[in-house]
The first five atom37 places (N, CA, C, CB, O) and aatype in JSON, in Angstrom:
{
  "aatype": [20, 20, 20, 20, 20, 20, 20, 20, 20, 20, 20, 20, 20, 20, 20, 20, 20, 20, 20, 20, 20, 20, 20, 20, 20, 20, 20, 20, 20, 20, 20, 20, 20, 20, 20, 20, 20, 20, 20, 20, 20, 20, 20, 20, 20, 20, 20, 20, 20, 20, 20, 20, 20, 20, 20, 20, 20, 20, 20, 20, 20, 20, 20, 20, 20, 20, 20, 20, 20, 20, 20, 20, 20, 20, 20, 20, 20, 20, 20, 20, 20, 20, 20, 20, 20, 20, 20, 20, 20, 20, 20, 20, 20, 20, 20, 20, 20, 20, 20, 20, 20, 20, 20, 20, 20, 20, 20, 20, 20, 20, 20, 20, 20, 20, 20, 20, 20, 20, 20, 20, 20, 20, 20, 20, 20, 20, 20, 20, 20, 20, 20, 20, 20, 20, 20, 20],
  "atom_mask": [
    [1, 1, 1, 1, 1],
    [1, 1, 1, 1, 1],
    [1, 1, 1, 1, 1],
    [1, 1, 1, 1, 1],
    [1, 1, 1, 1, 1],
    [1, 1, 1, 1, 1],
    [1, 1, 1, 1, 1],
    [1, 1, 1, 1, 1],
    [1, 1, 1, 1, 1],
    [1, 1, 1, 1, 1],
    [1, 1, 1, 1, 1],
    [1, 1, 1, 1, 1],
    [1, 1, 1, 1, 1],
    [1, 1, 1, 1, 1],
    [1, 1, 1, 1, 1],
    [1, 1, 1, 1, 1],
    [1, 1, 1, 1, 1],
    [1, 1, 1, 1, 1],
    [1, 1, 1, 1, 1],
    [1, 1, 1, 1, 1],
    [1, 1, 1, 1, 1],
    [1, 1, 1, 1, 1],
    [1, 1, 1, 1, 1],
    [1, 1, 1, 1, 1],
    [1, 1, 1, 1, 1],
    [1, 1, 1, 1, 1],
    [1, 1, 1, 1, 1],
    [1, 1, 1, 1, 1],
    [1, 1, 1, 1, 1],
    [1, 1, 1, 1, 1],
    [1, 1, 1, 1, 1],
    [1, 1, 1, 1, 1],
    [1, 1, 1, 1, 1],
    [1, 1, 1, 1, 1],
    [1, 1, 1, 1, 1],
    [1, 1, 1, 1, 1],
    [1, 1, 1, 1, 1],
    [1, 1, 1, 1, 1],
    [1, 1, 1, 1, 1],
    [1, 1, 1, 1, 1],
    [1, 1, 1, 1, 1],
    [1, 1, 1, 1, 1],
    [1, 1, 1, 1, 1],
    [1, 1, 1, 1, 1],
    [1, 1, 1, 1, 1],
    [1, 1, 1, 1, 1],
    [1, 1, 1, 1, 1],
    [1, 1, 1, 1, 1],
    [1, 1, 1, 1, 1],
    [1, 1, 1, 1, 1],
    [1, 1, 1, 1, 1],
    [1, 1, 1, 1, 1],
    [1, 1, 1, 1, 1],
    [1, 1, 1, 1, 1],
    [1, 1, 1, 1, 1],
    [1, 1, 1, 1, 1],
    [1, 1, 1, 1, 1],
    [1, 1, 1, 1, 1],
    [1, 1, 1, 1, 1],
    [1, 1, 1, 1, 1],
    [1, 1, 1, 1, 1],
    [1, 1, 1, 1, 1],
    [1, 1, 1, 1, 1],
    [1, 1, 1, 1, 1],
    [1, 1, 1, 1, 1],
    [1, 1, 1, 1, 1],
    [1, 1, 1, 1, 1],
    [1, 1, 1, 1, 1],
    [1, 1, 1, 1, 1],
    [1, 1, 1, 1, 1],
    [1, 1, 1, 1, 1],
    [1, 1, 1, 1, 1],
    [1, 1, 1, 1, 1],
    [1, 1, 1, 1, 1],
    [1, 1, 1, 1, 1],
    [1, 1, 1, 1, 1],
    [1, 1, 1, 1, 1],
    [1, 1, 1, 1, 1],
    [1, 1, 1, 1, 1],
    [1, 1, 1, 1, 1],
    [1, 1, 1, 1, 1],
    [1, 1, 1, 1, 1],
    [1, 1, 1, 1, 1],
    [1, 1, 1, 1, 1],
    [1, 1, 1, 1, 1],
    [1, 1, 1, 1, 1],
    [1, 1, 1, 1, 1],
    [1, 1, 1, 1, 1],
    [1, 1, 1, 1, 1],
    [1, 1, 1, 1, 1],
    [1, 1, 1, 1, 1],
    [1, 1, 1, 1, 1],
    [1, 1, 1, 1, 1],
    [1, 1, 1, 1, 1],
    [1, 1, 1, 1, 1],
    [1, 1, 1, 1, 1],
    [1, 1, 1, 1, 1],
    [1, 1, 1, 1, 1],
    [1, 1, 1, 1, 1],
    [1, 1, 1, 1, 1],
    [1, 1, 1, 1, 1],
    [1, 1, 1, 1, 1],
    [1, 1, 1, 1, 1],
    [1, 1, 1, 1, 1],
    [1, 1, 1, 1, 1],
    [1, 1, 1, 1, 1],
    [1, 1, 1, 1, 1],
    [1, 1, 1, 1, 1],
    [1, 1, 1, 1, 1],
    [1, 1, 1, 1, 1],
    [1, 1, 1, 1, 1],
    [1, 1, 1, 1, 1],
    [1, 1, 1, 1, 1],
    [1, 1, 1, 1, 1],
    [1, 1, 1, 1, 1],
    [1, 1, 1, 1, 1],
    [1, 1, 1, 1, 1],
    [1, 1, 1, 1, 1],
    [1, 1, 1, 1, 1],
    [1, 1, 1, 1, 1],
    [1, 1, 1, 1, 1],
    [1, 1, 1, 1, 1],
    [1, 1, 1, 1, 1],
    [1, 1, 1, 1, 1],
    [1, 1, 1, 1, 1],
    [1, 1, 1, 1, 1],
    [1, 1, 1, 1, 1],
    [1, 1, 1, 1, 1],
    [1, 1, 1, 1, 1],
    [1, 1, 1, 1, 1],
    [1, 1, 1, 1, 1],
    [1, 1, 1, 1, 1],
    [1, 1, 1, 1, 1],
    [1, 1, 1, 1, 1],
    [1, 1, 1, 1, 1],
    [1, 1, 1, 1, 1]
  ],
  "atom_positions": [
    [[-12.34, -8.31, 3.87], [-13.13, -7.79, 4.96], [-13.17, -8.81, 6.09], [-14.55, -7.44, 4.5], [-13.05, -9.99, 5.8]],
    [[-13.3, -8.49, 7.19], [-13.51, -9.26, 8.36], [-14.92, -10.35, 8.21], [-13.68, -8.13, 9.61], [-15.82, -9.82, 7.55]],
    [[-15.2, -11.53, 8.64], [-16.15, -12.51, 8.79], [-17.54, -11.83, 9.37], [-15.54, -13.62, 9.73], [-18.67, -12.24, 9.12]],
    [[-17.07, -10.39, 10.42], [-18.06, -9.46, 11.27], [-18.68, -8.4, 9.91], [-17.02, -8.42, 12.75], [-19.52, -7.57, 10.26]],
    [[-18.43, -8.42, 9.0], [-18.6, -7.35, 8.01], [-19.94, -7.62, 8.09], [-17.86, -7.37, 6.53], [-20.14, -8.81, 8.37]],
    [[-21.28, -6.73, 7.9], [-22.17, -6.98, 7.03], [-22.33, -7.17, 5.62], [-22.7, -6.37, 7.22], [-23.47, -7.49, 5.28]],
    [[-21.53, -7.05, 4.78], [-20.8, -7.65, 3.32], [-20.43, -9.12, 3.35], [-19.34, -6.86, 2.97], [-20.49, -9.82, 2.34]],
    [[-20.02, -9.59, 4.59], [-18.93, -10.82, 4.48], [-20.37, -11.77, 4.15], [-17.71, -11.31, 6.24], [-20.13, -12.32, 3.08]],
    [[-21.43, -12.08, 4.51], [-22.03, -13.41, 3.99], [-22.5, -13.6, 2.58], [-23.14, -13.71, 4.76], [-23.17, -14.56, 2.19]],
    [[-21.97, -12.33, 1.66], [-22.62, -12.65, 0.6], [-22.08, -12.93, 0.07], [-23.21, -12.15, 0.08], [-20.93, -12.7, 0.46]],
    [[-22.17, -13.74, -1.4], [-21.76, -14.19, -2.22], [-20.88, -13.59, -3.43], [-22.62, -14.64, -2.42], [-20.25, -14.23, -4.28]],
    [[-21.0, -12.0, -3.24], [-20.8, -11.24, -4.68], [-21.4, -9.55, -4.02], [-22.08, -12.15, -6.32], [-22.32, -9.56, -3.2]],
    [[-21.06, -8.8, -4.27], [-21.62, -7.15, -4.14], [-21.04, -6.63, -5.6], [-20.81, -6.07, -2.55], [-20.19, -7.0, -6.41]],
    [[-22.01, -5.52, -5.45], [-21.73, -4.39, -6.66], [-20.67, -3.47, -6.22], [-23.08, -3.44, -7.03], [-20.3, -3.51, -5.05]],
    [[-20.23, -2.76, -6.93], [-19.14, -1.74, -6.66], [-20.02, -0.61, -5.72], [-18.42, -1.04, -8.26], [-19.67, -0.26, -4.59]],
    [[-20.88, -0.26, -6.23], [-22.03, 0.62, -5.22], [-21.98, 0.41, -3.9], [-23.53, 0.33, -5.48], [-21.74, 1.32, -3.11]],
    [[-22.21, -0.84, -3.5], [-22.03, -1.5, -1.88], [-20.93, -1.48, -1.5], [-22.35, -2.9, -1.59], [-20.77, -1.43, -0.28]],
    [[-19.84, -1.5, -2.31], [-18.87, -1.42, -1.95], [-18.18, 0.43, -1.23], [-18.32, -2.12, -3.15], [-17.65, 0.89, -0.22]],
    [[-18.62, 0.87, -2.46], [-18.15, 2.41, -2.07], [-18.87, 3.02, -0.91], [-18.39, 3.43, -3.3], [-18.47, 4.08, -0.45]],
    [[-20.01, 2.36, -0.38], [-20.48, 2.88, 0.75], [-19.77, 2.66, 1.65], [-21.55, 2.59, 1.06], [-19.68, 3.58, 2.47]],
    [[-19.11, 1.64, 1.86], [-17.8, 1.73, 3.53], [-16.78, 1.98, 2.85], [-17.34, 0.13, 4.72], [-16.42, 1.82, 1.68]],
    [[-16.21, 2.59, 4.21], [-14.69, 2.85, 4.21], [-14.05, 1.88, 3.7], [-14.09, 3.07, 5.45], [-14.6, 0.78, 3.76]],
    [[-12.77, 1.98, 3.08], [-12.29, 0.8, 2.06], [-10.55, 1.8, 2.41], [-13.32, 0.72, -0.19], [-10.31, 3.0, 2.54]],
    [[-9.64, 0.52, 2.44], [-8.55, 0.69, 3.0], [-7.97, 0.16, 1.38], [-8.25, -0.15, 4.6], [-8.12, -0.91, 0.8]],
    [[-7.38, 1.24, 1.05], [-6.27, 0.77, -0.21], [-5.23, 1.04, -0.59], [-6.5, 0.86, -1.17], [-4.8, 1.98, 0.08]],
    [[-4.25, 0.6, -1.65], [-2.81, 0.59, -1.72], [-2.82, 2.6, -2.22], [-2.07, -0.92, -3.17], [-3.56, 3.33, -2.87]],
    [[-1.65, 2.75, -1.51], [-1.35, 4.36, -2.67], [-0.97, 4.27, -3.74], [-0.31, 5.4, -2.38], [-1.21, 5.22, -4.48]],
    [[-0.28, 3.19, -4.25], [0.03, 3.22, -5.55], [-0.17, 1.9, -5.59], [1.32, 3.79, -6.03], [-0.61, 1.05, -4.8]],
    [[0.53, 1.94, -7.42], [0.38, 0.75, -7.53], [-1.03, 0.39, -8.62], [0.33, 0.26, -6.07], [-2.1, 1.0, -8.68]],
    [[-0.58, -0.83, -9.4], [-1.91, -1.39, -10.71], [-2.74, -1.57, -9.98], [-1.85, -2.8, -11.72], [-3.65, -0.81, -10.3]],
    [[-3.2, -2.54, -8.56], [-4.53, -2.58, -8.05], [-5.02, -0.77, -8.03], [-4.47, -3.45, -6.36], [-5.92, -0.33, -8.75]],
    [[-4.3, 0.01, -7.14], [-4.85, 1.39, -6.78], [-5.53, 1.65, -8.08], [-3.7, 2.59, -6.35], [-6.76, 1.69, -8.09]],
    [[-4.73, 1.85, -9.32], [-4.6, 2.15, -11.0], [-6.2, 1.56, -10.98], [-3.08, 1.08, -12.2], [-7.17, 2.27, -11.23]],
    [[-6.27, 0.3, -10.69], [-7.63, -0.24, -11.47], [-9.03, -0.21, -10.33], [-7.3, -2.1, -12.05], [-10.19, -0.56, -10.54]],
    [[-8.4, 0.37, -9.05], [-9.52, 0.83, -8.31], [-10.22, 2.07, -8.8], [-9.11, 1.04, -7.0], [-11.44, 2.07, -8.95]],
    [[-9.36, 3.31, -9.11], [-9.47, 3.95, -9.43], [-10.25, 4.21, -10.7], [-8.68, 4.1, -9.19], [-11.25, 4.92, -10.79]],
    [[-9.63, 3.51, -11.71], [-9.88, 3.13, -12.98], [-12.03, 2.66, -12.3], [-8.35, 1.49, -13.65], [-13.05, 3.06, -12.86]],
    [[-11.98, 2.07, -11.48], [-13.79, 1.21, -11.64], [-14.16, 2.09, -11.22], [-14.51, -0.23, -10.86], [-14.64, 2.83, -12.08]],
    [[-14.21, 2.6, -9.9], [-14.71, 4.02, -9.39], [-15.14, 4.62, -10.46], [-13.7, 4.93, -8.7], [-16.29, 4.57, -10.89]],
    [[-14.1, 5.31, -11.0], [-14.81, 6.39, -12.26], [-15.48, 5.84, -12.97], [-14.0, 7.09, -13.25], [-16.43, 6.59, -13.22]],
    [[-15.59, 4.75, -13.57], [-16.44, 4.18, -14.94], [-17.52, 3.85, -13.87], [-15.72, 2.64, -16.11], [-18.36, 3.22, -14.51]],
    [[-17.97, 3.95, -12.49], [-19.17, 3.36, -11.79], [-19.22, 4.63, -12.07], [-19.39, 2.57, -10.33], [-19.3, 4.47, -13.29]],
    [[-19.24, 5.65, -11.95], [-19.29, 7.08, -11.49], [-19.5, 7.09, -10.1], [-20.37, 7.9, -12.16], [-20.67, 7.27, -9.77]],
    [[-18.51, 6.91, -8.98], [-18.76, 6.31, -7.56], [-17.58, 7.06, -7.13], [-18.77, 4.51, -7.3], [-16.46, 7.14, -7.65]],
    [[-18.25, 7.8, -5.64], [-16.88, 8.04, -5.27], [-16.26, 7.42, -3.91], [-16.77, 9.45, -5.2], [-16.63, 7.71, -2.77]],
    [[-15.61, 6.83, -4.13], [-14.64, 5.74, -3.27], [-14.33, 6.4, -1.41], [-12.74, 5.67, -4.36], [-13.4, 7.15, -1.1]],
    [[-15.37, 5.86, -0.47], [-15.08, 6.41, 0.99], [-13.37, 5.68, 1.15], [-16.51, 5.7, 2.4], [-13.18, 4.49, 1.43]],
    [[-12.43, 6.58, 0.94], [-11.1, 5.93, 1.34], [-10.76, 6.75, 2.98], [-9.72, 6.31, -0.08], [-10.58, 7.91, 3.37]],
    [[-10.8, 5.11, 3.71], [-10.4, 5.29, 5.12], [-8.52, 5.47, 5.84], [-11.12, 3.91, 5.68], [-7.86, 5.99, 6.75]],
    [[-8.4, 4.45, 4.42], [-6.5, 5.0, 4.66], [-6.0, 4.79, 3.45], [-5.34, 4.01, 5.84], [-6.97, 4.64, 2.71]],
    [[-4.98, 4.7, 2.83], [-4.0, 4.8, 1.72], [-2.87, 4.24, 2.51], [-3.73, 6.33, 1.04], [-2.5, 4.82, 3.53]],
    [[-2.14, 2.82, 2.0], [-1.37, 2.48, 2.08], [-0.01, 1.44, 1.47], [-1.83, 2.52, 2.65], [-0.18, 0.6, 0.59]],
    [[1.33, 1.71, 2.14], [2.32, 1.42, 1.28], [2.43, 0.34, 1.42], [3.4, 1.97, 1.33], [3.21, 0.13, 0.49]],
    [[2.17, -1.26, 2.16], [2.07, -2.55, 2.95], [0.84, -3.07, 2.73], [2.28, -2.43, 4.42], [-0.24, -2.65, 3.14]],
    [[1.12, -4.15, 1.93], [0.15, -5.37, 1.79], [-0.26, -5.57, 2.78], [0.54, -6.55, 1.36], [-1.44, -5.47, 3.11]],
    [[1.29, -6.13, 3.87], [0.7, -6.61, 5.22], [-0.19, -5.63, 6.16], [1.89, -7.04, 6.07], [-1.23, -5.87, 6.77]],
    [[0.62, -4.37, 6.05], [-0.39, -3.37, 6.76], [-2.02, -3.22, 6.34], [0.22, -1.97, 6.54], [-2.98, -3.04, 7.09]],
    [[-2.0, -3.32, 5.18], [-3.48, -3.17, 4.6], [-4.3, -4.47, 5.02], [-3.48, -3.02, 2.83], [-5.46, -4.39, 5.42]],
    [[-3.55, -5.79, 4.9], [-4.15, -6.6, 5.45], [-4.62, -6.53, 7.18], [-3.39, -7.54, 5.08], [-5.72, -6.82, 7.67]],
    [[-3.41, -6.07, 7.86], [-4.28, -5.95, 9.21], [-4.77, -4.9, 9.9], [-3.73, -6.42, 10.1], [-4.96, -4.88, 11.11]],
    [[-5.02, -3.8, 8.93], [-6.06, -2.33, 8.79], [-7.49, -3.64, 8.76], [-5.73, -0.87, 6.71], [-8.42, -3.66, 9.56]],
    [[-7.32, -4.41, 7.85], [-8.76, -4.77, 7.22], [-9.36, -5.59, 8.33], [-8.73, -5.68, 5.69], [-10.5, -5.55, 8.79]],
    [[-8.14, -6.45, 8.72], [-8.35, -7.57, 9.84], [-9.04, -7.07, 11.44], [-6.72, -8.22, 10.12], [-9.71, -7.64, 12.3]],
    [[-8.4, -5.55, 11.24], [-9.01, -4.64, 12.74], [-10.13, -3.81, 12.06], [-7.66, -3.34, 13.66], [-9.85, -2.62, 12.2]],
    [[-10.96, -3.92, 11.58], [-12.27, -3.76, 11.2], [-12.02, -2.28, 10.52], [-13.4, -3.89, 12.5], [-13.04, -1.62, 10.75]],
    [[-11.18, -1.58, 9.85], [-10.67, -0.54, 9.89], [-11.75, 0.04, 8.31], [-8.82, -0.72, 9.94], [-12.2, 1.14, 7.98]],
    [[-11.81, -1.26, 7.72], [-12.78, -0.76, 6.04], [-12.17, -2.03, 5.38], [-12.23, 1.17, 4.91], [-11.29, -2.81, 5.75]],
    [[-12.86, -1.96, 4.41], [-12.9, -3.21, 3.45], [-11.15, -3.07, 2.4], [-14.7, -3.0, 2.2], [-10.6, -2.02, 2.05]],
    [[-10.85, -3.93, 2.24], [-9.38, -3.85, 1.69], [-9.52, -4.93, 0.37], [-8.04, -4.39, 3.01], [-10.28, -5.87, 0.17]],
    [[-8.36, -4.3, -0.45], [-8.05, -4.7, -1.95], [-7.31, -5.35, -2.3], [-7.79, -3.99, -2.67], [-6.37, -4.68, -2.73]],
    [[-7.08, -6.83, -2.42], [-5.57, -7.47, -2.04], [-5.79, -8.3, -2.95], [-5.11, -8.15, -0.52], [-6.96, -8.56, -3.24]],
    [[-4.6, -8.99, -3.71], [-4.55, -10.53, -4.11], [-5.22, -11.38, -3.58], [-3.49, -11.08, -4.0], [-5.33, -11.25, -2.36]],
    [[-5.78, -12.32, -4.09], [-6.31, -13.2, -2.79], [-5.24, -14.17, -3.02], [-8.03, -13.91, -2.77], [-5.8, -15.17, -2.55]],
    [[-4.2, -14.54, -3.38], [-3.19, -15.22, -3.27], [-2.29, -14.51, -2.13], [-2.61, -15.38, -4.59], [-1.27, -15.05, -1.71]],
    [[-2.69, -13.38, -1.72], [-1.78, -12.96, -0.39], [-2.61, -12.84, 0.7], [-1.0, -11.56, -0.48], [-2.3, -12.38, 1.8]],
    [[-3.87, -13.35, 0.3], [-4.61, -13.96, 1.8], [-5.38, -15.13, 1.82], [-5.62, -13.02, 2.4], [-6.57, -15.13, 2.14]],
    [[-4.85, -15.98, 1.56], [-5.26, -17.23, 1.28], [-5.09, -17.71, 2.41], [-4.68, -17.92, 0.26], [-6.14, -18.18, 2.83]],
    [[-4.21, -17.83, 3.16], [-4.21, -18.73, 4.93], [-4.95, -17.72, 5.69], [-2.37, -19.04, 5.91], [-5.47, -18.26, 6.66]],
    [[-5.23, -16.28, 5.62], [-5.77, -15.22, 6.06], [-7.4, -15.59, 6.3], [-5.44, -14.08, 5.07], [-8.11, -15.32, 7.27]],
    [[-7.81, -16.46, 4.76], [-9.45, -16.93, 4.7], [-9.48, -18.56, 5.73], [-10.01, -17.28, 2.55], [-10.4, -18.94, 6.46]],
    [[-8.09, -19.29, 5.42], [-8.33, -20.15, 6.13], [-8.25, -20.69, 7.37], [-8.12, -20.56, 5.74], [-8.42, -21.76, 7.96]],
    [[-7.81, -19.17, 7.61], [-7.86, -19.34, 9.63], [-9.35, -18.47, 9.68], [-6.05, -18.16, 10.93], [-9.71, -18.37, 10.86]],
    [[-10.18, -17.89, 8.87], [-11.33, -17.41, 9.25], [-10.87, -15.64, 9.92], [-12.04, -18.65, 10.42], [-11.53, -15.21, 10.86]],
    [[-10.15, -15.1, 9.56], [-9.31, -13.94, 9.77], [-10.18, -13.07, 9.13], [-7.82, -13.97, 9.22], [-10.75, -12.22, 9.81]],
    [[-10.42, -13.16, 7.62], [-9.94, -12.17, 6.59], [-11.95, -13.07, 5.91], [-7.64, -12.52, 5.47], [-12.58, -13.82, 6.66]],
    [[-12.27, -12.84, 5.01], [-12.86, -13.15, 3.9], [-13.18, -12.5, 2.7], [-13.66, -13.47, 4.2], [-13.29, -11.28, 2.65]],
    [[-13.35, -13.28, 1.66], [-13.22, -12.51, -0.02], [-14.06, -13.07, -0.28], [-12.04, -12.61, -1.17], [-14.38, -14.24, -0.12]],
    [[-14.77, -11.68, -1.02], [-15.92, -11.48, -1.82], [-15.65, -11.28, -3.27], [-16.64, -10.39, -1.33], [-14.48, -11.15, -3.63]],
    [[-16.59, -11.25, -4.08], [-16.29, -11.13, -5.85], [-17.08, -9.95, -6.1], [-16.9, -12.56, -6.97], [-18.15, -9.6, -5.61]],
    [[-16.39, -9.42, -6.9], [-18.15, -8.18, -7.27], [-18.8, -8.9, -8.16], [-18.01, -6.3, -8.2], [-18.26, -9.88, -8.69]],
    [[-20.37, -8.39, -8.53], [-21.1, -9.22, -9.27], [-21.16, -8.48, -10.52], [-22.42, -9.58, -8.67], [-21.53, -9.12, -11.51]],
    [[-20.67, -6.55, -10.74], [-20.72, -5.59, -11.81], [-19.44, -5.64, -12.18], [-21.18, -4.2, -11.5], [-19.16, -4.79, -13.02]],
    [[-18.24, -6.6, -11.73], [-16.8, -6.0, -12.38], [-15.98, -6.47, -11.9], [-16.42, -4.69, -12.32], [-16.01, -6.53, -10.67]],
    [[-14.77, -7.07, -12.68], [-13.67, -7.55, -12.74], [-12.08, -6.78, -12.4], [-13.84, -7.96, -13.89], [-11.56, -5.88, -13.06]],
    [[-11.63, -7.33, -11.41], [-10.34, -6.44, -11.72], [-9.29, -7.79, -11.92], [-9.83, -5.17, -10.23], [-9.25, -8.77, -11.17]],
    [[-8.6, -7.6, -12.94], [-7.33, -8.49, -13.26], [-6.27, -7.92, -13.52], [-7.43, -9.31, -14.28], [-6.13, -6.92, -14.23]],
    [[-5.27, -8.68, -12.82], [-3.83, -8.32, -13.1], [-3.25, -9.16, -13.77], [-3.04, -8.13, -12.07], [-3.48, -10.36, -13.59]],
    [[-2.57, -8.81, -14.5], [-1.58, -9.2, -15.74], [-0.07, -9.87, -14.83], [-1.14, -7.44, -16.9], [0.79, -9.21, -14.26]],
    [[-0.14, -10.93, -14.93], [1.62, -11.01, -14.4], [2.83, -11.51, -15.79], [1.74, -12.59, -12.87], [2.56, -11.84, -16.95]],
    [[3.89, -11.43, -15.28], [4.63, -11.78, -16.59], [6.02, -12.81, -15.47], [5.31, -9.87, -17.78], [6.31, -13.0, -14.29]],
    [[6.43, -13.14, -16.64], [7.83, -13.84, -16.48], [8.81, -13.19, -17.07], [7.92, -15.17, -16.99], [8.72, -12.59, -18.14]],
    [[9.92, -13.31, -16.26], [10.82, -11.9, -16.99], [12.2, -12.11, -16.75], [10.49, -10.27, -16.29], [12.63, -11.6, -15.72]],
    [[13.12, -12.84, -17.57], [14.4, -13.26, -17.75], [14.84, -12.77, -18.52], [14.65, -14.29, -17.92], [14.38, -12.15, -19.48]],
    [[16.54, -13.15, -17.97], [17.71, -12.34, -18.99], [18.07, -13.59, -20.03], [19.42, -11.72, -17.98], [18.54, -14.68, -19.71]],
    [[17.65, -13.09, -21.61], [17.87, -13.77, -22.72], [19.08, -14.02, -22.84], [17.45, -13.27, -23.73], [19.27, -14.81, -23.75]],
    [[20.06, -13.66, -22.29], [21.46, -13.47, -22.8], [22.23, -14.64, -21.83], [22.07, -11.7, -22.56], [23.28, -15.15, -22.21]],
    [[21.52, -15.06, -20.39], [22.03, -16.1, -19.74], [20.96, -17.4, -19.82], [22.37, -15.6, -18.29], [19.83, -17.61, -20.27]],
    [[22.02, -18.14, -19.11], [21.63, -19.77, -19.36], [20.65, -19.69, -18.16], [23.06, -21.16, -19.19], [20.68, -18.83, -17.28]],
    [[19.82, -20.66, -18.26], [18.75, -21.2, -16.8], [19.09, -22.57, -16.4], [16.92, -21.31, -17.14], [19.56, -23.46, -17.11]],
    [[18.78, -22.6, -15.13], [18.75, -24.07, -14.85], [17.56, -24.81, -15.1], [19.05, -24.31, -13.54], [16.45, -24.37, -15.39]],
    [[17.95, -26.0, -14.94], [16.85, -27.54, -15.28], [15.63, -27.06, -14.71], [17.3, -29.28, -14.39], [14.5, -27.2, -15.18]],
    [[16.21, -26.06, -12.91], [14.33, -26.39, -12.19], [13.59, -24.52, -12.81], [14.33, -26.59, -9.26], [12.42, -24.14, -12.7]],
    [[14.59, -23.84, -13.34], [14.07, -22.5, -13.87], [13.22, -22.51, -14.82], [14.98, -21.7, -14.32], [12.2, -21.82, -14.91]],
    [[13.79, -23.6, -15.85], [13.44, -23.67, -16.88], [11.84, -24.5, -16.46], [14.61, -24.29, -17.79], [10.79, -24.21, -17.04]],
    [[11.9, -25.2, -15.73], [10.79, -26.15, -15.74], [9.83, -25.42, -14.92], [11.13, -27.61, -15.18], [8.71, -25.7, -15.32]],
    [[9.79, -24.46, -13.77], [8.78, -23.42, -13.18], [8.54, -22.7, -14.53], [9.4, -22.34, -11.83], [7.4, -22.82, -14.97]],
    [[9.55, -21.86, -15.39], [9.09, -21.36, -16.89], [7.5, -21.67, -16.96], [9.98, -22.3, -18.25], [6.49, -21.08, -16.55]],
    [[7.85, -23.23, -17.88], [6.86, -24.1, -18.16], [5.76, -24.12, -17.81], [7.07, -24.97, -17.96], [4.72, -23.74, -18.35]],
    [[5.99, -24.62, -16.75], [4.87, -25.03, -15.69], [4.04, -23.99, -15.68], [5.32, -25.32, -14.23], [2.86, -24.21, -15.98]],
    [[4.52, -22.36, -15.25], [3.94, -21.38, -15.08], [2.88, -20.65, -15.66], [4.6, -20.91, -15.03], [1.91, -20.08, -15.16]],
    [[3.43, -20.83, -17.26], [2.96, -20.92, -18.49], [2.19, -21.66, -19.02], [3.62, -20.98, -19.07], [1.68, -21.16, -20.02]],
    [[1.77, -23.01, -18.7], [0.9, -24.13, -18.49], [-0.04, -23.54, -18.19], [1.18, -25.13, -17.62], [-0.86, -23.02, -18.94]],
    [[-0.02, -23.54, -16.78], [-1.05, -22.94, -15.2], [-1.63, -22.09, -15.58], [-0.42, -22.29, -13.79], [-2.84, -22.31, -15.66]],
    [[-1.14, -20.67, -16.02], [-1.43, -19.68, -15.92], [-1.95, -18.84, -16.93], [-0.69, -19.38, -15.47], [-2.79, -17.94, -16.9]],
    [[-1.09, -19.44, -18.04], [-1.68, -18.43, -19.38], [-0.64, -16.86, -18.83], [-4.13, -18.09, -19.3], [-1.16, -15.78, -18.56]],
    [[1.16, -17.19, -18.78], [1.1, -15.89, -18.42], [1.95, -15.28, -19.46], [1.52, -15.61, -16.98], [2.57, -16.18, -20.02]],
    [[2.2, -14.23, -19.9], [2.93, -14.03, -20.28], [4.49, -13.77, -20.35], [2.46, -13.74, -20.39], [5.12, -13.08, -19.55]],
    [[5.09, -14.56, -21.62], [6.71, -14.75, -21.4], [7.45, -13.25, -21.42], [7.41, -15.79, -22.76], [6.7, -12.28, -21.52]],
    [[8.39, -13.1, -21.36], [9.0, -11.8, -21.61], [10.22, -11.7, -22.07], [9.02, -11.11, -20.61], [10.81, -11.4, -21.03]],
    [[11.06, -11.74, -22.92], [12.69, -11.27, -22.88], [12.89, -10.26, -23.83], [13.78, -12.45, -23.25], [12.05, -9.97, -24.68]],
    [[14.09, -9.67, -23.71], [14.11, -8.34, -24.7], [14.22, -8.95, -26.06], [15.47, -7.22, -24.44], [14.82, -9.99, -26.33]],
    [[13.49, -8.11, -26.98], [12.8, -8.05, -28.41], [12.06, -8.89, -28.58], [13.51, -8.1, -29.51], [11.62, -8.97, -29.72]],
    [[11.57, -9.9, -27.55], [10.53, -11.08, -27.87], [9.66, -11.67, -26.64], [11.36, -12.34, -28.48], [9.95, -12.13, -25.54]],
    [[8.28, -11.4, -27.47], [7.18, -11.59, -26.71], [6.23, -12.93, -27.12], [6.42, -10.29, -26.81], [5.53, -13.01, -28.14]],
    [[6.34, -13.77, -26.28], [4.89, -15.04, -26.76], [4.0, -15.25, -25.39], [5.63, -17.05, -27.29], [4.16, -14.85, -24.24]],
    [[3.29, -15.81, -25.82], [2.18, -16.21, -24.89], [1.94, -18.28, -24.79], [0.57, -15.25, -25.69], [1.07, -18.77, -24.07]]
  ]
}
């Protein structure tokens, strides 16, 4: 949401506060999936001001005061630190996305592939992936 929001100084909102403004979100897609998905379990029905196919577009729907938007905050992270954009947490509910790592078992990696692998997996807790075999 914009810094101008009446939402933006708080610390945390409920999904309730939320569904009262217009709210700009993806058409598809696992975020849409798990917007959707909270809506119903709030029993809330979601004021949707646009539906869209662009991160970036959704980001500067949100940035032109257009409704509150649903994004990674890893894809607006310089967005909060030019004072553009700001992110809020809800205080009733979590949305998480699952990411994975996802290579071909059958070829070789290099030294720095192999070592982002790692690292990633370190960091993140994410899950590995190759065909017939799954670890964490």
């Amino acid at each position: 949401m914009t810094p101008q929001h009446p939402l933006a100084a708080k610390k945390s909102v409920t999904v309730a506060e939320i569904a009262a403004y217009p709210l700009v979100v993806p058409k598809l897609g696992h975020t849409r999936d798990a917007l959707d998905a909270l809506f119903y379990d709030h029993k809330l029905k979601p004021n949707l001001a646009m539906e869209l196919d662009s991160s970036e577009l959704l980001k500067r729907f949100v940035a032109a005061g257009v409704g509150i938007g649903f994004i990674a905050r890893s894809n607006i992270e310089e967005d909060i630190r030019a004072k553009a954009l700001v992110a809020i947490t809800f205080a009733d509910a979590q949305i998480r996305r699952d990411l994975a790592i996802v290579f071909r078992k059958d070829k070789s990696h290099s030294r720095a592939a192999r070592a982002f692998m790692e690292i990633a997996v370190k960091q993140k807790n994410f899950s590995t992936i190759a065909p017939g075999k799954r670890s964490k």
